[in-house]
N, C-alpha and C positions, 0 to 999 in steps of 0.2 A: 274465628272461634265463636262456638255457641256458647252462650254464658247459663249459668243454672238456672236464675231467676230471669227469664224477659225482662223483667222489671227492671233489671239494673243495664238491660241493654238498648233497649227503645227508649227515646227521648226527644223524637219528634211529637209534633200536635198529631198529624195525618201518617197514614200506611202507606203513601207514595212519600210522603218529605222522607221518611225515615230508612226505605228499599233506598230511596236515590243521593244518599248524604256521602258514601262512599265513592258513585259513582261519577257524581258532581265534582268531590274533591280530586278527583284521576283527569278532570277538565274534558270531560264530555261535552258535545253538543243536546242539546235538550233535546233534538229528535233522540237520538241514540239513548240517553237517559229514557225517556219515556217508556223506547221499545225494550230493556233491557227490565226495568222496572214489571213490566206486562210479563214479559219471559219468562222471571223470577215466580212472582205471585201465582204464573199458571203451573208452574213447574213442584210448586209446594202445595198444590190445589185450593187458591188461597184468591183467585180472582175475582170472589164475589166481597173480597174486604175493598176494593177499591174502593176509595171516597170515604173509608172509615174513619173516626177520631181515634185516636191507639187508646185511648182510656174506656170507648166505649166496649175495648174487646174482651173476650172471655181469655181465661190463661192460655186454653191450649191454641186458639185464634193468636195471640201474641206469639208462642212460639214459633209460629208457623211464619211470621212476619219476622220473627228474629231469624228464624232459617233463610228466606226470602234473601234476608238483606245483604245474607253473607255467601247464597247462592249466585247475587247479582254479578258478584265481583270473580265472576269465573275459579272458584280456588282448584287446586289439585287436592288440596289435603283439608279436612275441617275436623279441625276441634272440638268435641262436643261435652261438656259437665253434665253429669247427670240428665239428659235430654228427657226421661220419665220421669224427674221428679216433680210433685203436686198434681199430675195428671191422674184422673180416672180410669180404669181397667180398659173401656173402651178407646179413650185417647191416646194412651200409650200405644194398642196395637195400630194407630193411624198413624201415630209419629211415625214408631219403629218401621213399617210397612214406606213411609215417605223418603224413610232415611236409605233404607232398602233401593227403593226407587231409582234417589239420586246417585247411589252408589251407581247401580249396573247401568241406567239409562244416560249418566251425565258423567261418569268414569270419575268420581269424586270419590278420593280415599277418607272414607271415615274412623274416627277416630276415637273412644269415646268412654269417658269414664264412667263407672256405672258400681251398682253397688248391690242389682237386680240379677240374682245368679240366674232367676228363671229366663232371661233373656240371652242370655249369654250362649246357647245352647242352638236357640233360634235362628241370630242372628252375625255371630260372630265365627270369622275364618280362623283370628290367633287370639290367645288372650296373654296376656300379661298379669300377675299375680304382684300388687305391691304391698310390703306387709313393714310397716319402721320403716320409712323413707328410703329403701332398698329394694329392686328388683327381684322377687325372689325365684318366679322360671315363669318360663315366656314359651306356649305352644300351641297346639290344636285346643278345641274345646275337649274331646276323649281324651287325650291324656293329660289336661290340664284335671279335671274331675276323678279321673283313677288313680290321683295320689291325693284319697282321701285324708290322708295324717297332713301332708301339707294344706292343705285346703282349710283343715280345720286349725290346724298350729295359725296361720294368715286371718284368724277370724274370722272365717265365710263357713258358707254352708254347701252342700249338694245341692242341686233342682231336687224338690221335695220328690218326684218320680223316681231320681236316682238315687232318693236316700227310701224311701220306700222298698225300692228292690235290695240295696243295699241289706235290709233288713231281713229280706223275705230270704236274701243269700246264706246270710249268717244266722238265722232262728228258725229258720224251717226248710233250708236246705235246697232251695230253688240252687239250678242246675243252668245258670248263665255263665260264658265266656267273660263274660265284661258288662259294664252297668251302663242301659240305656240312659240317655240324658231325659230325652221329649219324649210326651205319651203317645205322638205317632211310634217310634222306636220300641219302646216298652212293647206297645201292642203289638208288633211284628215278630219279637223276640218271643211275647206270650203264646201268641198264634202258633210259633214254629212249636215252640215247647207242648203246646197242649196236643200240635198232630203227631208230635213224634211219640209223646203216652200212648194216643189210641193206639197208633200204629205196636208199639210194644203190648198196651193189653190185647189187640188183635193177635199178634204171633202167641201169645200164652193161650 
């Protein structure tokens, strides 16, 4: 499990004491720790913190050494709280993008609670909606977002793109199947829409 705060997960002095605390406790030999530690850190793009003090690091440098540590111990599945939260716009797309990473390159199923609809769209295969301590439906990111009243009954929102078109659906009569989530999406959907007009004002 990644925790919200690094802060309350790192608690070594150094970025190796703290990668190698789990793997030392498994009774590793310290070659193996070492190479294993290296693995990790090169695997999170994090191998220029070797030899770091963990207090010397920036937030999103800590997360990357929380991921690390929990990358070390081989999991199938990791847990993740809020992994964007306190990050900068450009930090989040390195996490999210790492997390990406480890998914498909280290076959690590992620996990990961979030509260960032714009993300969700991006990155995620199924989502889960929990709304009162309750399950409330569990699917695709498209049909998780096309049952707008749920969405909104659960206290969330549309990606501001698919509440945009939303809008453009119901106040000005835009002519979509379904509401794009990402602006890659949107723009494809707009694209088709705008050649099938010419092509109608050409037959007039």
């Amino acid at each position: 499990m990644v925790f919200q705060d690094p802060n309350d997960q790192l608690f070594a002095a150094t970025v190796e004491q703290d990668v190698a605390f789990g793997l030392v406790n498994l009774g590793l030999k310290p070659e193996a720790v070492k190479r294993k530690i290296t693995e990790a850190l090169e695997m999170v793009d994090a191998l220029d913190l070797t030899g770091k003090a963990i207090h010397t690091l920036s937030f999103g440098q800590k997360r990357r050494v929380a991921i690390a540590g929990v990358v070390a111990m081989q999991p199938e599945v990791m847990l993740l709280d809020e992994p964007t939260s306190g990050l900068d716009p450009r930090s989040i797309s390195a996490i999210m993008r790492l997390l990406r990473k480890l998914n498909r390159e280290a076959g690590i199923t992620m996990i990961m609670a979030t509260h960032d609809v714009e993300l969700v769209p991006l990155y995620c295969d199924r989502v889960a909606i929990m709304s009162r301590g309750r399950l409330v439906k569990e699917e695709t990111p498209q049909s998780i977002f096309a049952d707008t009243e749920m969405v909104r009954e659960s206290e969330l929102r549309l990606p501001r793109v698919a509440h945009l078109i939303e809008i453009l659906k119901k106040e000005d009569g835009l002519d979509l199947s379904e509401i794009p989530l990402t602006i890659g999406a949107a723009r494809r959907e707009l694209v088709k829409l705008a050649e099938h007009l010419r092509q109608t004002e050409g037959v007039k």
